[in-house]
C-alpha positions, 0 to 999 in steps of 0.5 A: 420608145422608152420613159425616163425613170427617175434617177435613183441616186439624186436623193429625194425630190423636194416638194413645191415650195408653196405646199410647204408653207401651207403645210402646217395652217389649220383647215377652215369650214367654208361659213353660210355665207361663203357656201350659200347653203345656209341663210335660207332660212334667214331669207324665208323669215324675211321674205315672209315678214316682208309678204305680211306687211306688205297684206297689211299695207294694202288691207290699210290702203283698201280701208282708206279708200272705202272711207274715200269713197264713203265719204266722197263718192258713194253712201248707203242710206237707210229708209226709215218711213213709207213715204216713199212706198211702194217704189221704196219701203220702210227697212230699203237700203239705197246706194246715193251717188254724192258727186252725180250732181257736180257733173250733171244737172237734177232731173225731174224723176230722180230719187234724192237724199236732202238735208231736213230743211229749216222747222222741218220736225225730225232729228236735224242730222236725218236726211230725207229722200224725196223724188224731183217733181218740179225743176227751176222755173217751171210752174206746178199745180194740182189738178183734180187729184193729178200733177201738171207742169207747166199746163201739161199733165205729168205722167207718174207711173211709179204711183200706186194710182192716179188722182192721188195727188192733193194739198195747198201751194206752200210758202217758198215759191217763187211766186203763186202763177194762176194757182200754181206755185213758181219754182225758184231759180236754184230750186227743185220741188220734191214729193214723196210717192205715197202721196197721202203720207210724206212731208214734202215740198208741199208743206216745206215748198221748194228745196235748195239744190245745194241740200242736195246730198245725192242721186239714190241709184241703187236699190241695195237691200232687200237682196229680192229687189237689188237693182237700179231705182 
């Protein structure tokens, strides 16, 4: 079996007619776009634009949120006198709940932030902290130097001592009961736990609840003695 050669005397074989109207047409690169070779360098500064503000959209969102919760939830507050001692000291830092007392009621024990009362001496804006001795209508009285609710003996363990407690039934009870004062409907009577030296409801009587700020719940700082109050 033979191959045809081509027949040397038919003259010269013309080309395709589409490879001769090309021909003579310049020649162009492929440009960035066409090749996807080049343009990496324009999508990494993008990229990287689009990462720093995205970091800034969330530092932004986190510092809105702390001042949400600053000012709504959660604040530190920083204990200025000793009338709290010895369960919290001058220099102590706490951590309040703002919203614990829309959800649930005081209780006797608690550590609560409260706005100076009315002719209360001090700077106006400095909130005090007391602990909640006396709930709405029950009677409290001293009693040779200790606390009685109600005709029965508190129990108070976080004093230094017993027998420690003294002074006066104040102005702003309810009304006076066989020597002991009457907490009023919507009022709590506070003290301090160093009991020789607090201004406290036995000076300025029974505190509204609705000057309540909060719960101190946290013991903050210093970082030795860091946990719940």
């Amino acid at each position: 079996m033979t191959i045809d050669q081509p027949d040397q005397q038919a003259g010269p074989v013309a080309a395709p007619a589409s490879q001769d109207q090309h021909a003579d047409q310049p020649v162009f690169a492929p440009t960035p776009e066409e090749s996807g070779e080049s343009g990496a360098d324009g999508k990494r500064k993008k990229s990287s634009a689009r990462v720093v503000a995205e970091w800034v959209l969330v530092l932004a969102g986190a510092l809105v949120l702390a001042l949400v919760l600053r000012s709504v939830l959660f604040q530190a507050y920083y204990i200025r006198f000793t009338s709290m001692e010895p369960t919290l000291g001058n220099g102590d830092r706490v951590l309040v709940n703002k919203l614990g007392y829309d959800l649930n009621d005081v209780s006797r024990g608690d550590l609560v932030v409260f706005e100076r009362p009315s002719g209360v001496s001090g700077r106006q804006e400095d909130d005090l902290i007391k602990r909640v001795i006396a709930l709405p209508g029950e009677v409290i009285e001293f009693v040779e130097g200790n606390v009685y609710i109600d005709g029965r003996r508190l129990h108070e363990p976080y004093l230094e001592s017993s027998g420690i407690t003294t002074g006066r039934m104040p102005s702003g009870c309810e009304r006076i009961v066989d020597g002991g004062c009457l907490v009023g409907e919507g009022k709590v009577f506070v003290m301090g736990d160093n009991r020789a030296n607090s201004t406290d409801s036995r000076a300025f009587g029974p505190i509204p609840e609705n000057l309540i700020v909060g719960h101190a719940f946290l013991r903050l700082w210093p970082v030795t003695d860091f946990g719940r109050l």
